[in-house]
C-alpha positions in Angstrom: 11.2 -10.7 -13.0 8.7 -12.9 -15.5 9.3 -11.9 -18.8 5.4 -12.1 -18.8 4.6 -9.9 -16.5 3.5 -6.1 -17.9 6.0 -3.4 -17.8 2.8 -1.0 -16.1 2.0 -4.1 -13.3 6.1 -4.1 -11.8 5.8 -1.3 -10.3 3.3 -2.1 -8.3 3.8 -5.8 -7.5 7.3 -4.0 -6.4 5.0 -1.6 -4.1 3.0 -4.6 -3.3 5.9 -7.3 -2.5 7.8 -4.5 0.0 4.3 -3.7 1.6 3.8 -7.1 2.3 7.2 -8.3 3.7 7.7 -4.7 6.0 3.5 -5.6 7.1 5.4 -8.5 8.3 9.0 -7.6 9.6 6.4 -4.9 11.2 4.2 -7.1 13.0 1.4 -5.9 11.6 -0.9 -7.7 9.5 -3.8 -7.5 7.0 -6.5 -7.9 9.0 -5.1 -5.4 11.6 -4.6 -3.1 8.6 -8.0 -2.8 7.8 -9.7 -3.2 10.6 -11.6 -6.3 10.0 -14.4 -4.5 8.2 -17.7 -2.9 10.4 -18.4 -6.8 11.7 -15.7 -8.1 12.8 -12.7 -9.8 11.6 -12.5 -10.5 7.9 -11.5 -12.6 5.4 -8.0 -12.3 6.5 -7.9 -12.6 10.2 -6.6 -16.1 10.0 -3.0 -14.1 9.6 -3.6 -12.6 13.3 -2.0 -15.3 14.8 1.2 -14.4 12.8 1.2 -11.0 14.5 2.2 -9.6 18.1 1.1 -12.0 20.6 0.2 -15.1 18.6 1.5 -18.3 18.0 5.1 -17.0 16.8 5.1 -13.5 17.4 6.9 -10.7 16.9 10.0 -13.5 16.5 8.9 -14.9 13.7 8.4 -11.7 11.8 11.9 -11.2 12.6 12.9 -14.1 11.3 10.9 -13.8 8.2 12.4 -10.2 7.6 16.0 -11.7 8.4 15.3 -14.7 5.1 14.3 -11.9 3.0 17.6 -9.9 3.9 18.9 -12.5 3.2 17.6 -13.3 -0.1 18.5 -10.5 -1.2 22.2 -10.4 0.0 21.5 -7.2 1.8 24.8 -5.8 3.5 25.0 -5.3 7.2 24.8 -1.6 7.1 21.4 -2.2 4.8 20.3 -4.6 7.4 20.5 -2.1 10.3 18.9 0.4 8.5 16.0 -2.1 7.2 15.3 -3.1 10.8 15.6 0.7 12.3 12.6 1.0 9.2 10.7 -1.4 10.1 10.6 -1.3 14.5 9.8 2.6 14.0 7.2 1.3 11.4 5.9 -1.0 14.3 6.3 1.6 17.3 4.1 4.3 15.1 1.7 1.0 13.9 0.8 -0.6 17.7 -1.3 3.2 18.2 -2.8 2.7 15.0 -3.9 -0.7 16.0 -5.3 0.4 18.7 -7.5 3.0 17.4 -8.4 0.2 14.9 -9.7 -1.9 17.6 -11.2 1.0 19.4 -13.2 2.2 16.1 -14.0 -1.7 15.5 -16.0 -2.0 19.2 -17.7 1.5 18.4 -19.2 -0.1 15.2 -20.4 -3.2 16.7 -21.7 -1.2 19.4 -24.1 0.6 16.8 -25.5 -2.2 15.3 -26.1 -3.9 18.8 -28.5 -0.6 19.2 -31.7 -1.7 19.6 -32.8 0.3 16.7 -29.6 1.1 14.0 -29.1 4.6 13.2 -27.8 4.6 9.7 -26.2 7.9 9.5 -24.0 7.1 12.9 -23.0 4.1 10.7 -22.1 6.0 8.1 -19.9 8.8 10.4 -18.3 5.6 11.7 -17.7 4.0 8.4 -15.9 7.5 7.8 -13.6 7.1 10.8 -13.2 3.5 9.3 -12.1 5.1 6.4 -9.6 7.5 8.0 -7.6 5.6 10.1 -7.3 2.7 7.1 -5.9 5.8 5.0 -3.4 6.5 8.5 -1.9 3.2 8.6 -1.8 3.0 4.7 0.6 6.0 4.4 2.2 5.0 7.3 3.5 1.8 5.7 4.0 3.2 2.4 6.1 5.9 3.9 8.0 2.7 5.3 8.5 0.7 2.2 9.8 4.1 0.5 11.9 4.3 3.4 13.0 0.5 3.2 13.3 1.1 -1.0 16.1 3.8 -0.5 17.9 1.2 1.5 18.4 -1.2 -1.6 19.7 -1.2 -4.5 17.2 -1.9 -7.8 18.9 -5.4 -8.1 17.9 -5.8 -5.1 14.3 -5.0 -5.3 13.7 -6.7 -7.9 14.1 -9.8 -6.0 12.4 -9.2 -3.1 9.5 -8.6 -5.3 10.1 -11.8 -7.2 10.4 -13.7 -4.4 7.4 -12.1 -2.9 5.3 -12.7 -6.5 6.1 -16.4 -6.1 4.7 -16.5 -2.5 1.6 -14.9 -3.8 1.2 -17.2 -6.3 2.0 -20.0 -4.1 -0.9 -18.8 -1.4 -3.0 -18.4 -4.7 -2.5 -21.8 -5.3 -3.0 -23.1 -1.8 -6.4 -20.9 -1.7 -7.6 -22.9 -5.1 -6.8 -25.9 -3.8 -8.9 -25.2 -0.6 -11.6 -23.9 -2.2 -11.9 -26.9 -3.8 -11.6 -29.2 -0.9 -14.1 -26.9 0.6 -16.7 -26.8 -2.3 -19.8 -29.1 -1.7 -19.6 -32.5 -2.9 -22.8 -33.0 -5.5 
């Protein structure tokens, strides 16, 4: 790990790195984790196609759990057990999307009203609120699950690996922004 990095911030780029890569050996991405926000999809939805049904599928998020696996030199017993983590994680997510998607149409529905009733928005925002906290344990229970599976050498560079794709989308992002930002 960077020598740099603060002893209190490993632990959770750790939490963070294994969240991120069983999201994606799960199928189930950011902008289906949270919903999208009360107006639709958010800031993140661009990683939909990624999941279940887009471009590349449920394959590709195979595939990218497979690299990492193999990354980290996992055996083939940790490998089974990693993938029996992560399709349960899926199986238990797809309901959970679902009710995201339900709760999402409910909250356009309220501000479609002809007049908006603030405290429905508010018991909806709650629900909102809820289910995020559902799937949230649900996929930290999954990256415990997936942490039991390998060893601390072995975590460690998953979440290496994972903080140098972070800062490589960081990058990208600036770079965009920047391409994006109005010429004067």
């Amino acid at each position: 790990m960077n020598v740099s990095t603060p002893t209190f911030a490993r632990p959770r780029a750790l939490a963070a790195a294994m969240a991120f890569a069983l999201v994606a050996a799960a199928g189930w991405t950011t902008a289906h984790a949270h919903g999208g926000g009360m107006m639709g999809p958010g800031p993140m939805s661009h990683h939909a196609a990624m999941g279940p049904g887009g471009p590349g599928g449920a394959p590709m998020m195979g595939r990218m759990l497979e690299r990492m696996l193999d990354q980290v030199g996992a055996t083939p017993e940790q490998r089974t057990q990693i993938r029996a983590i992560a399709d349960a994680a899926s199986a238990d997510l797809q309901a959970q999307r679902d009710a995201g998607r339900t709760l999402r149409e409910q909250s356009l529905q309220l501000f479609a009203q002809p007049t908006v009733d603030a405290n429905a928005v508010e018991s909806q925002r709650q629900k909102m609120l809820q289910h995020q906290d559902q799937v949230s344990r649900r996929m930290t229970q999954a990256m415990l699950d997936v942490s039991r599976v390998l060893t601390p050498e072995q975590r460690a560079q998953w979440a290496e690996r994972m903080g140098q794709r972070r800062q490589m989308m960081e990058r990208h992002q600036h770079e965009r922004r920047q391409l994006d930002r109005p010429r004067t």
